[in-house]
N, CA, C and O atoms as CSV, one atom per row, in Angstrom:
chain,resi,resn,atom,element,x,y,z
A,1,UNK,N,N,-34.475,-50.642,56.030
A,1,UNK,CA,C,-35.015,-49.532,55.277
A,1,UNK,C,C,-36.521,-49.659,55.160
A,1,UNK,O,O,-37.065,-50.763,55.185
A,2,UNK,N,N,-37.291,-48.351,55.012
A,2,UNK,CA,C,-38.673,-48.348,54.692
A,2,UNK,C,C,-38.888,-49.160,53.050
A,2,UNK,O,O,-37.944,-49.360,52.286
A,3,UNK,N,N,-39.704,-49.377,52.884
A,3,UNK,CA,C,-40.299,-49.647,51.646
A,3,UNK,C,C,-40.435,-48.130,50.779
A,3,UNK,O,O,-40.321,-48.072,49.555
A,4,UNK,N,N,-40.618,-47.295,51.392
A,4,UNK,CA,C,-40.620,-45.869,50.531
A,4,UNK,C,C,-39.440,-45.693,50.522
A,4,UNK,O,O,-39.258,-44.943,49.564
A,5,UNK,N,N,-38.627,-45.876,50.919
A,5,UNK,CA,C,-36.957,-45.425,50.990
A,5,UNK,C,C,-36.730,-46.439,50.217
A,5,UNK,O,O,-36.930,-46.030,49.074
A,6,UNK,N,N,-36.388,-47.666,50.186
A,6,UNK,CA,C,-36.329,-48.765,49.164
A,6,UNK,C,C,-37.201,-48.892,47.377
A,6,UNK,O,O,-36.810,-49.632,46.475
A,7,UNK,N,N,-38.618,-47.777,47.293
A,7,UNK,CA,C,-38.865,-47.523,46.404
A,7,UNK,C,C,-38.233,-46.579,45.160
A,7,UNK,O,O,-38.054,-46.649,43.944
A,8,UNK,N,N,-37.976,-45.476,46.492
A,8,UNK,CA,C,-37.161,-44.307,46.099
A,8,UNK,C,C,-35.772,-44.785,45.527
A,8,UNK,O,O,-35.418,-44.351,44.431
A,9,UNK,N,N,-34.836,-45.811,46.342
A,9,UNK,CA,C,-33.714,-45.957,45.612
A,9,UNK,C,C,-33.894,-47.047,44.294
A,9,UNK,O,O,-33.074,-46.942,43.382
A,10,UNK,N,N,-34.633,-47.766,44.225
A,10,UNK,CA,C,-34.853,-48.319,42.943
A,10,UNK,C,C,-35.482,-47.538,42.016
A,10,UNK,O,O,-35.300,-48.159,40.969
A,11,UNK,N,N,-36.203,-46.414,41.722
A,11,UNK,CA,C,-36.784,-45.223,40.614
A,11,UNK,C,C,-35.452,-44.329,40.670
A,11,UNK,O,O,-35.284,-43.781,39.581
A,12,UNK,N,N,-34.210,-43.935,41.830
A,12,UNK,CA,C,-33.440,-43.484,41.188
A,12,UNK,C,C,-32.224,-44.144,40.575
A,12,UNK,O,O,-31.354,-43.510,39.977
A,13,UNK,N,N,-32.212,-45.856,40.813
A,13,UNK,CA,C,-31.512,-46.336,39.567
A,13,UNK,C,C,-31.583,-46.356,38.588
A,13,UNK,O,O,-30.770,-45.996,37.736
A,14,UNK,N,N,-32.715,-46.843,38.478
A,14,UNK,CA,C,-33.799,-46.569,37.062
A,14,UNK,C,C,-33.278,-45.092,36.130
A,14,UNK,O,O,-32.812,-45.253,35.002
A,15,UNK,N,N,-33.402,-43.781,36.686
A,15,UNK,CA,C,-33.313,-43.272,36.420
A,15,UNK,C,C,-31.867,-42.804,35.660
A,15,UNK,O,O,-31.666,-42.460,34.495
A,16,UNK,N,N,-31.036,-42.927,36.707
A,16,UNK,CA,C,-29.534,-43.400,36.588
A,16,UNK,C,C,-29.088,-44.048,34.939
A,16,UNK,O,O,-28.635,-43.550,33.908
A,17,UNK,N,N,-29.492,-45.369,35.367
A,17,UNK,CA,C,-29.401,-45.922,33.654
A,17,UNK,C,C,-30.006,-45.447,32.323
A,17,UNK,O,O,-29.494,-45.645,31.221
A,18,UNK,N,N,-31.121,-44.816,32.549
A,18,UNK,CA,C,-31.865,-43.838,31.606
A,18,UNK,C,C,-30.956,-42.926,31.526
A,18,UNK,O,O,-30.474,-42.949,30.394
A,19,UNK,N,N,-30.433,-42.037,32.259
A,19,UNK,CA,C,-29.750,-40.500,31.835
A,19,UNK,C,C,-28.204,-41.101,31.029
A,19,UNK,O,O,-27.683,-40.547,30.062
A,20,UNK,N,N,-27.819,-42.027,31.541
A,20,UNK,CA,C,-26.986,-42.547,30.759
A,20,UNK,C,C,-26.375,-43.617,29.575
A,20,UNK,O,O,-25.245,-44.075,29.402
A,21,UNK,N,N,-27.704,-43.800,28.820
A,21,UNK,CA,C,-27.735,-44.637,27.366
A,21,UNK,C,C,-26.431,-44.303,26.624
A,21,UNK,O,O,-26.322,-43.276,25.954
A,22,UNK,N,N,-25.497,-45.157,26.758
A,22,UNK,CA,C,-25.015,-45.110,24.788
A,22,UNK,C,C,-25.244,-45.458,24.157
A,22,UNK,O,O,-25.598,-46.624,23.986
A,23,UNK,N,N,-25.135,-44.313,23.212
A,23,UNK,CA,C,-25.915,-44.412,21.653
A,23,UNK,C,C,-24.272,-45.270,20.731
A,23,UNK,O,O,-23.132,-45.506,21.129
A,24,UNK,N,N,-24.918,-45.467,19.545
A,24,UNK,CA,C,-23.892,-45.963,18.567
A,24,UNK,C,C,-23.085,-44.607,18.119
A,24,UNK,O,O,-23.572,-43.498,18.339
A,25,UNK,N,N,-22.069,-44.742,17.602
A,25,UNK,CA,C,-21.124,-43.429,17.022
A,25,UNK,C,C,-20.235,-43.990,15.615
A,25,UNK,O,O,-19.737,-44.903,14.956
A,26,UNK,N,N,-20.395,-43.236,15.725
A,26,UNK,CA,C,-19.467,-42.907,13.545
A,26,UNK,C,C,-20.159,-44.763,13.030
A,26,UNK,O,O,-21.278,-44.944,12.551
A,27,UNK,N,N,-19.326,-45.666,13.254
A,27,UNK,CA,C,-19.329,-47.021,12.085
A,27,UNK,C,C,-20.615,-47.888,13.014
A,27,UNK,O,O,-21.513,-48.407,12.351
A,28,UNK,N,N,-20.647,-48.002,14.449
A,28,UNK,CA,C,-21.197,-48.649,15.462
A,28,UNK,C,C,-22.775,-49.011,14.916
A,28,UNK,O,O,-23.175,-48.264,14.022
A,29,UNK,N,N,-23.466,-49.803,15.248
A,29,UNK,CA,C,-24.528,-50.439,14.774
A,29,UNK,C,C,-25.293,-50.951,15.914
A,29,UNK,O,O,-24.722,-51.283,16.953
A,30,UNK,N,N,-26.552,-51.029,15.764
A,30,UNK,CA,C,-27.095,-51.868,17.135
A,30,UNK,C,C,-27.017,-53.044,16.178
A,30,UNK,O,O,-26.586,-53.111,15.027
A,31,UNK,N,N,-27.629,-54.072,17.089
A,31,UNK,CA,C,-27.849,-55.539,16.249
A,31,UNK,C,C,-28.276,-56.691,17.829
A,31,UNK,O,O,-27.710,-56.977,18.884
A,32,UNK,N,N,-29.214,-56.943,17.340
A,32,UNK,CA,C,-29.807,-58.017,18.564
A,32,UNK,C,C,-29.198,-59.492,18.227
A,32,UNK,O,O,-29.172,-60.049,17.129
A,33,UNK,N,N,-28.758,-59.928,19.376
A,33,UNK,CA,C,-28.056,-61.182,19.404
A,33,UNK,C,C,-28.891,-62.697,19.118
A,33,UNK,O,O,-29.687,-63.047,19.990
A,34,UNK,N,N,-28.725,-63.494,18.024
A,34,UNK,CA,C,-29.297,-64.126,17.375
A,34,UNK,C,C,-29.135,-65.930,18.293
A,34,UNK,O,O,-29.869,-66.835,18.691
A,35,UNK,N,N,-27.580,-65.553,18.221
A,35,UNK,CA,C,-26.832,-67.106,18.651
A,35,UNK,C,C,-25.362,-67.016,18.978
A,35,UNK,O,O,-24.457,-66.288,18.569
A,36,UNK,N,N,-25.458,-68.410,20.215
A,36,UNK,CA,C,-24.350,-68.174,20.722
A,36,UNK,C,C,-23.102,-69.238,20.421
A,36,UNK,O,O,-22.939,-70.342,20.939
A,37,UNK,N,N,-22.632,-68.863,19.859
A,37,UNK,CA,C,-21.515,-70.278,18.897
A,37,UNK,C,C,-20.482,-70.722,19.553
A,37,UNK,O,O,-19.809,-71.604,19.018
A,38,UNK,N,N,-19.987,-70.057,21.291
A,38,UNK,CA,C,-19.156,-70.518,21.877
A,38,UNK,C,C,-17.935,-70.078,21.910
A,38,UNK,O,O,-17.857,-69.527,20.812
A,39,UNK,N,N,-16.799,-69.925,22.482
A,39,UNK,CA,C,-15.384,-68.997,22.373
A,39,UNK,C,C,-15.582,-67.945,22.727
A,39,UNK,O,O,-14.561,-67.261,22.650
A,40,UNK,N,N,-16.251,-67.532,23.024
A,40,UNK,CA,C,-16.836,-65.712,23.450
A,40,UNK,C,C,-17.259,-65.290,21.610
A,40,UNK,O,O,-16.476,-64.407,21.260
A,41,UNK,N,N,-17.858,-65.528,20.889
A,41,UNK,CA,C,-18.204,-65.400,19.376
A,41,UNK,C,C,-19.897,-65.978,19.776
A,41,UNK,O,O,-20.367,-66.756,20.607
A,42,UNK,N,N,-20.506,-65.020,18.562
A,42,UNK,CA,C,-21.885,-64.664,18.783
A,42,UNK,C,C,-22.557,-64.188,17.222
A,42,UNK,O,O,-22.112,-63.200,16.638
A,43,UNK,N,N,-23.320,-64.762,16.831
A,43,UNK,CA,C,-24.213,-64.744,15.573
A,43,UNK,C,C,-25.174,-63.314,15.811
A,43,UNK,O,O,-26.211,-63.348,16.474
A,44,UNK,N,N,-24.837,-62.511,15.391
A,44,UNK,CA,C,-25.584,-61.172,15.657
A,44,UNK,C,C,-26.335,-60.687,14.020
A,44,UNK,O,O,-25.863,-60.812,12.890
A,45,UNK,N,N,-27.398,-60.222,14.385
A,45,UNK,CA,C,-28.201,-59.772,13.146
A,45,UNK,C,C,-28.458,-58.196,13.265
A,45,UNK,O,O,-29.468,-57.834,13.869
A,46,UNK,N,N,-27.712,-57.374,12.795
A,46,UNK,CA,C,-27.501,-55.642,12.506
A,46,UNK,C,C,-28.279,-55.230,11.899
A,46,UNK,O,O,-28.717,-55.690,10.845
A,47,UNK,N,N,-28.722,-53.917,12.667
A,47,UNK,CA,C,-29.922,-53.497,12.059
A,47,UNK,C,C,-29.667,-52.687,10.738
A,47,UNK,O,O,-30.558,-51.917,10.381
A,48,UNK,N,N,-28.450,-52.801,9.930
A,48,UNK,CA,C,-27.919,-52.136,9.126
A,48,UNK,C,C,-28.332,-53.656,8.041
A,48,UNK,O,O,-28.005,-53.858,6.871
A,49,UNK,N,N,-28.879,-54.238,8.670
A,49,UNK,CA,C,-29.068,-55.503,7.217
A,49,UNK,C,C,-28.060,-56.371,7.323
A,49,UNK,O,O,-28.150,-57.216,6.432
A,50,UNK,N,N,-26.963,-56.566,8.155
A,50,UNK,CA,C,-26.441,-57.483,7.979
A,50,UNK,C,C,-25.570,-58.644,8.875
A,50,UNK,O,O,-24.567,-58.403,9.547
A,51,UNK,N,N,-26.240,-59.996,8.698
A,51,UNK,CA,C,-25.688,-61.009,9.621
A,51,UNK,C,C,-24.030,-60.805,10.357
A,51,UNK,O,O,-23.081,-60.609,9.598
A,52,UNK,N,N,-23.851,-60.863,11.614
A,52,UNK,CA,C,-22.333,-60.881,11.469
A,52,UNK,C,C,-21.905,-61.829,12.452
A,52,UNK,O,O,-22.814,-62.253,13.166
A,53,UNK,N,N,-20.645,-62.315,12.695
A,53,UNK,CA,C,-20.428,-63.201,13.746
A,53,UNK,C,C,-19.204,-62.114,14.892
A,53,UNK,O,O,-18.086,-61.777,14.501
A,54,UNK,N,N,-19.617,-61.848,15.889
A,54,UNK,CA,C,-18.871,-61.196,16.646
A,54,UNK,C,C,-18.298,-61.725,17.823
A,54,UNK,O,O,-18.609,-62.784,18.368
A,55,UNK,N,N,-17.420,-60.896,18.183
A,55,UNK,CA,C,-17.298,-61.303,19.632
A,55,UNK,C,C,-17.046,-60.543,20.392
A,55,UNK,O,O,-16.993,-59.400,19.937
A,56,UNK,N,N,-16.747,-60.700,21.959
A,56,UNK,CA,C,-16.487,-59.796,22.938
A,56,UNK,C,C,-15.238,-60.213,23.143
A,56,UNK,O,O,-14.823,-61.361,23.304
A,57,UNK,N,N,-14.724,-59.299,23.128
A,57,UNK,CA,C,-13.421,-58.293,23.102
A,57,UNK,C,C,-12.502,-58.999,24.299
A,57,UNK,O,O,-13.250,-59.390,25.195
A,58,UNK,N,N,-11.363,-59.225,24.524
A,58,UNK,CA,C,-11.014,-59.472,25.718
A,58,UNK,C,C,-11.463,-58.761,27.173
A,58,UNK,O,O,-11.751,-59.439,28.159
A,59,UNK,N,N,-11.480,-57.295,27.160
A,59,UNK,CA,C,-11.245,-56.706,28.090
A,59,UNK,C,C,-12.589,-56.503,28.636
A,59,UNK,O,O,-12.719,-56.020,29.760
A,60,UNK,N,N,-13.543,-56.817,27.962
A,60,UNK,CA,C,-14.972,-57.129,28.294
A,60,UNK,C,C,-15.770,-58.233,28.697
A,60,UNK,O,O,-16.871,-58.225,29.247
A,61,UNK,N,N,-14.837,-59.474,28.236
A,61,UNK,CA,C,-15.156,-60.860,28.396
A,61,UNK,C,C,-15.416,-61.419,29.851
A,61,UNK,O,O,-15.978,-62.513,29.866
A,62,UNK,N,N,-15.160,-60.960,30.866
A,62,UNK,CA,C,-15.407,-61.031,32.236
A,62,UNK,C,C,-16.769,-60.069,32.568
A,62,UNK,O,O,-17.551,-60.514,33.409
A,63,UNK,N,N,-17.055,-58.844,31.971
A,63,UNK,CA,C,-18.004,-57.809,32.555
A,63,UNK,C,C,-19.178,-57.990,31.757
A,63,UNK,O,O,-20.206,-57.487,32.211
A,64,UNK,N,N,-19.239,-58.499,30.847
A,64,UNK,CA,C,-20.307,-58.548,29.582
A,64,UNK,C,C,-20.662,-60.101,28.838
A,64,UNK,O,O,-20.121,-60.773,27.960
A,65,UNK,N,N,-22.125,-60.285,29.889
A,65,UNK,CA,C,-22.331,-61.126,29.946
A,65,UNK,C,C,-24.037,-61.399,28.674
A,65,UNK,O,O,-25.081,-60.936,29.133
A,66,UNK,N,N,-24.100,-61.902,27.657
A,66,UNK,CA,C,-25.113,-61.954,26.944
A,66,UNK,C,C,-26.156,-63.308,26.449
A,66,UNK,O,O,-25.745,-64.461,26.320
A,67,UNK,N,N,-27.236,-62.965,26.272
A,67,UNK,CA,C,-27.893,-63.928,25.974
A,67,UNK,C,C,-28.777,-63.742,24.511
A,67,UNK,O,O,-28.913,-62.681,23.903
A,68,UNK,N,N,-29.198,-64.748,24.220
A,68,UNK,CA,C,-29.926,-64.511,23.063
A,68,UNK,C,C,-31.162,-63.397,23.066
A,68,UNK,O,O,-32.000,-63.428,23.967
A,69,UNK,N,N,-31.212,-62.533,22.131
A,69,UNK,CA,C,-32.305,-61.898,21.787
A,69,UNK,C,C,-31.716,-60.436,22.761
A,69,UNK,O,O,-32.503,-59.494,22.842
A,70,UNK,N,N,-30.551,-60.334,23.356
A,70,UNK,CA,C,-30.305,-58.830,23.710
A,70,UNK,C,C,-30.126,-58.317,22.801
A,70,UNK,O,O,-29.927,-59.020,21.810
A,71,UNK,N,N,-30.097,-56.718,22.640
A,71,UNK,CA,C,-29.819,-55.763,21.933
A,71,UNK,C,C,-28.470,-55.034,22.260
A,71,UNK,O,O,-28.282,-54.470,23.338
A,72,UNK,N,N,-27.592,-55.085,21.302
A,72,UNK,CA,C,-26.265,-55.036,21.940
A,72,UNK,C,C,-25.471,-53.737,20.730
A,72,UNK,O,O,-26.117,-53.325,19.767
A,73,UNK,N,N,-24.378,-53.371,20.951
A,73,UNK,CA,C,-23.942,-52.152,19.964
A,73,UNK,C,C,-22.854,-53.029,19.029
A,73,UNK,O,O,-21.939,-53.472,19.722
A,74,UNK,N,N,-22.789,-53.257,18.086
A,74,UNK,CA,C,-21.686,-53.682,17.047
A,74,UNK,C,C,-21.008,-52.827,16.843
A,74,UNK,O,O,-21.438,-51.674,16.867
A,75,UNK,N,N,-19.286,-53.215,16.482
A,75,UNK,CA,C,-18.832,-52.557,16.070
A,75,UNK,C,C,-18.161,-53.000,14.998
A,75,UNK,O,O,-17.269,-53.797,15.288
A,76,UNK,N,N,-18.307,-52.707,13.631
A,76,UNK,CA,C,-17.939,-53.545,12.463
A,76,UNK,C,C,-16.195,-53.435,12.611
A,76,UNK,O,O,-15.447,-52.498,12.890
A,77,UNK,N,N,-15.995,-54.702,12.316
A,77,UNK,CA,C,-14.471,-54.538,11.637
A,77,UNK,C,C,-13.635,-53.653,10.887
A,77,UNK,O,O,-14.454,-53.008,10.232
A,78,UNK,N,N,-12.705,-53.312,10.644
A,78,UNK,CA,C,-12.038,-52.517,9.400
A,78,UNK,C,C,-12.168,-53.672,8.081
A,78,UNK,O,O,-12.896,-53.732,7.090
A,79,UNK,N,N,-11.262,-54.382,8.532
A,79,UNK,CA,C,-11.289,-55.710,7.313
A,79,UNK,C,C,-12.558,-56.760,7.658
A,79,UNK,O,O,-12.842,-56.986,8.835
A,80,UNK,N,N,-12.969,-57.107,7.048
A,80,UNK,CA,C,-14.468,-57.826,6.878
A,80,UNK,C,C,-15.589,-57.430,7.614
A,80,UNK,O,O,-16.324,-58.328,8.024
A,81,UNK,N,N,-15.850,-56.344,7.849
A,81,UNK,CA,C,-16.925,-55.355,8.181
A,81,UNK,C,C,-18.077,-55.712,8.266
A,81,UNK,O,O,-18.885,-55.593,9.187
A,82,UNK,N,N,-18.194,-56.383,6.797
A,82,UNK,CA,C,-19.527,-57.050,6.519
A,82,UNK,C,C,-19.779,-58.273,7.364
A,82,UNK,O,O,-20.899,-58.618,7.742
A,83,UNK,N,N,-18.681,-58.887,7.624
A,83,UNK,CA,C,-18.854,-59.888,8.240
A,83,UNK,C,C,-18.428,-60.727,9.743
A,83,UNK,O,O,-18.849,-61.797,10.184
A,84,UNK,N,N,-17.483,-59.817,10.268
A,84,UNK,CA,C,-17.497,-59.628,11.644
A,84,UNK,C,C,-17.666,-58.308,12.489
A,84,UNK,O,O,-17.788,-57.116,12.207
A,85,UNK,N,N,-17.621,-59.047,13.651
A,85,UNK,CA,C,-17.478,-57.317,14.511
A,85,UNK,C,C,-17.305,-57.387,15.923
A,85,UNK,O,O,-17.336,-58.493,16.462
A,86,UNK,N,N,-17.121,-56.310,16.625
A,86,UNK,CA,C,-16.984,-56.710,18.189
A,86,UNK,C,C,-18.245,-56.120,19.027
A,86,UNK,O,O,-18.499,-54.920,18.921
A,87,UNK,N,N,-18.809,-56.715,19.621
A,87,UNK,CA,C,-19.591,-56.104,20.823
A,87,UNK,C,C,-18.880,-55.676,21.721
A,87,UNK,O,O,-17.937,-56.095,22.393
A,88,UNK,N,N,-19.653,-54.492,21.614
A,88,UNK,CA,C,-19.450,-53.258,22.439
A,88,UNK,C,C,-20.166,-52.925,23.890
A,88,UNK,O,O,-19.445,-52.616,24.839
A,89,UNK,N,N,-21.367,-52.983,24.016
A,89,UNK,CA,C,-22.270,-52.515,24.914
A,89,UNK,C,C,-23.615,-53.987,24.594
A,89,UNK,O,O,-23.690,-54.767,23.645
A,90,UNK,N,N,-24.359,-53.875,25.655
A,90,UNK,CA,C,-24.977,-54.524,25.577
A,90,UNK,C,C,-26.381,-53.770,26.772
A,90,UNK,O,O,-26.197,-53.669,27.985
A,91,UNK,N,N,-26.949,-53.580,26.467
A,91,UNK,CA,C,-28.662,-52.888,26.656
A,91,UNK,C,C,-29.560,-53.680,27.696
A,91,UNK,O,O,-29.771,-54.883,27.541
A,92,UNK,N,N,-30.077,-52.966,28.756
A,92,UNK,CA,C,-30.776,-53.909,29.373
A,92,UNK,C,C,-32.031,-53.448,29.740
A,92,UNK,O,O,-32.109,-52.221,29.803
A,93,UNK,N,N,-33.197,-54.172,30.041
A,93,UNK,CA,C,-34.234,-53.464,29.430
A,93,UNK,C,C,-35.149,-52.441,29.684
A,93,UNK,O,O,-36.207,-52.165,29.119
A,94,UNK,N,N,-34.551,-51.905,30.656
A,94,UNK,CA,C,-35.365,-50.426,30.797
A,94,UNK,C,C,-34.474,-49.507,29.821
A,94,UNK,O,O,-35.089,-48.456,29.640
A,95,UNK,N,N,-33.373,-49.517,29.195
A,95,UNK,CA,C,-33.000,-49.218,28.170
A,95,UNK,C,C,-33.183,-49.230,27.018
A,95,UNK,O,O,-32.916,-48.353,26.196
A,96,UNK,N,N,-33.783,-50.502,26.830
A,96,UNK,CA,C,-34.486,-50.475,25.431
A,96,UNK,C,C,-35.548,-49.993,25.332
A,96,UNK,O,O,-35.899,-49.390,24.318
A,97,UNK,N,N,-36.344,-50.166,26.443
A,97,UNK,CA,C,-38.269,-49.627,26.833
A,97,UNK,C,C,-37.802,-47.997,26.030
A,97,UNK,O,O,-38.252,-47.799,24.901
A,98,UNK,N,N,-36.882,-46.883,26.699
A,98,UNK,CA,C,-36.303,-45.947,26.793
A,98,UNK,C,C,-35.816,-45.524,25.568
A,98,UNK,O,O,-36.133,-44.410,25.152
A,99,UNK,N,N,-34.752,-46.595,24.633
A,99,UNK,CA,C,-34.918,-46.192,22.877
A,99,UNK,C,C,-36.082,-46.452,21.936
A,99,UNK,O,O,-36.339,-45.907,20.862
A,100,UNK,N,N,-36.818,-47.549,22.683
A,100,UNK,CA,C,-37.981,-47.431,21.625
A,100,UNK,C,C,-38.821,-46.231,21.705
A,100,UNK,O,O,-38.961,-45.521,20.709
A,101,UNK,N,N,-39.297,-46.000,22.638
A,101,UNK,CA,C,-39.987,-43.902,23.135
A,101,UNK,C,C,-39.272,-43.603,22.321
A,101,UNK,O,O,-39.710,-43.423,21.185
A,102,UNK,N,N,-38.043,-43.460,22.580
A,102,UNK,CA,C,-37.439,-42.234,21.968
A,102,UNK,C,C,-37.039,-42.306,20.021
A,102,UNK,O,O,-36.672,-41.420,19.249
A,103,UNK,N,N,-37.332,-43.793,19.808
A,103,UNK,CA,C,-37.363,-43.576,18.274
A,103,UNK,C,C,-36.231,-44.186,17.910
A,103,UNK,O,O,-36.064,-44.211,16.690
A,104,UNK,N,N,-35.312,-44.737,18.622
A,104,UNK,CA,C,-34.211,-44.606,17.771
A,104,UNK,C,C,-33.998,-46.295,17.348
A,104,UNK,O,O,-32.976,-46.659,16.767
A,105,UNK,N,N,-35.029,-47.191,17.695
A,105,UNK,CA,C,-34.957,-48.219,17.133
A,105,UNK,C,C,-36.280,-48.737,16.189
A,105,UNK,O,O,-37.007,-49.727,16.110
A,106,UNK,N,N,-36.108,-47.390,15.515
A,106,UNK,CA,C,-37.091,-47.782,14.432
A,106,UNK,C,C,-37.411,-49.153,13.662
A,106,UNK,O,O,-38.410,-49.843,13.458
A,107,UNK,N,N,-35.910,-49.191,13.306
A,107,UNK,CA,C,-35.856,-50.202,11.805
A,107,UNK,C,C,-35.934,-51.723,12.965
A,107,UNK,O,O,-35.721,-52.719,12.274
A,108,UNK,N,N,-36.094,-51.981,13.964
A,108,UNK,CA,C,-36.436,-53.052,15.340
A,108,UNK,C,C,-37.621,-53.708,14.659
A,108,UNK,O,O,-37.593,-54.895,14.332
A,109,UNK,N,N,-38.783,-52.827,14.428
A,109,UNK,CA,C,-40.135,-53.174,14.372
A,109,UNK,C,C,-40.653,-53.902,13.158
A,109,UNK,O,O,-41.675,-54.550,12.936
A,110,UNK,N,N,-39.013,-53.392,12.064
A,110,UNK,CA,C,-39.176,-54.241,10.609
A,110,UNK,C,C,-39.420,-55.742,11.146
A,110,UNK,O,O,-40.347,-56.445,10.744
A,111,UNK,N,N,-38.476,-56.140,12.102
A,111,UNK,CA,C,-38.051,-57.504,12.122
A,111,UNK,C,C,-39.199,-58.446,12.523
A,111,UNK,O,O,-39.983,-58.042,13.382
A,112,UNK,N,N,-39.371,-59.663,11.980
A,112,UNK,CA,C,-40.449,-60.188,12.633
A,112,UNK,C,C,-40.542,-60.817,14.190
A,112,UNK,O,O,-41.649,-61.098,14.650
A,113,UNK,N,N,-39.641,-60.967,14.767
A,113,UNK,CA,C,-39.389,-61.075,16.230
A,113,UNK,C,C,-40.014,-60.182,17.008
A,113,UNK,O,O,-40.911,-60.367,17.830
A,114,UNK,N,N,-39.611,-59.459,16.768
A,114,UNK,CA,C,-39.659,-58.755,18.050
A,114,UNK,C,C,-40.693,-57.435,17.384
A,114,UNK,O,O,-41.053,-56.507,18.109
C-alpha cells in the first residue's frame, strides 16, 4: 500500500471509534481504574465520588483487557452499589481526547491526577 492509502485507512479508524463512543446509561458511571488486586477484581475510583472494587464480568474477561489509570464505564451493583460493580467498557484514548472536547468528563479535571 501507498503511505496515502495507509494514512487514509488509519484517519478512517480513528474516525470509526469516534462515531461510536458509549456513553454511560440510567445507573452506569465512568470511573478510572486505580488498582489491580488480581482475580479479574480492580480498585476503581467513580466519578460519582465513590471508591469501588469491581470486576470484569465473565463474558468479558477474555476481550477486556485493563491497566491502571484507564477510564472505564462502571456499573454499580443492585446490592452494595456503593461498593462494588462490574466493568463494562473500557475507553481508549482517542476516546477520551473525544469526551473531554465534548464535555462530558467534566468532574475528570476535579481529580488531582489527571
Amino acid at each position: 500500500m501507498s503511505k496515502k492509502k495507509e494514512e487514509a485507512a488509519k484517519q478512517e479508524e480513528i474516525n470509526q471509534q469516534i462515531m461510536r463512543i458509549k456513553l454511560p446509561r440510567g445507573n452506569q458511571t465512568f470511573g478510572i481504574l486505580e488498582q489491580r488486586l488480581g482475580g479479574s477484581r480492580n480498585k476503581v475510583r467513580c466519578l460519582d465520588g465513590k471508591p469501588r472494587v469491581c470486576r470484569i464480568p465473565g463474558r468479558l474477561k477474555r476481550r477486556l483487557w485493563v491497566r491502571q489509570g484507564d477510564l472505564v464505564i462502571v456499573e454499580p451493583w443492585e446490592f452494595g452499589g456503593d461498593e462494588k460493580g462490574d466493568i463494562i467498557y473500557k475507553y481508549r484514548p482517542v476516546q477520551v481526547s473525544w469526551l473531554r472536547r465534548k464535555g462530558y468528563l467534566k468532574e475528570l479535571d476535579s481529580f488531582e491526577e489527571f
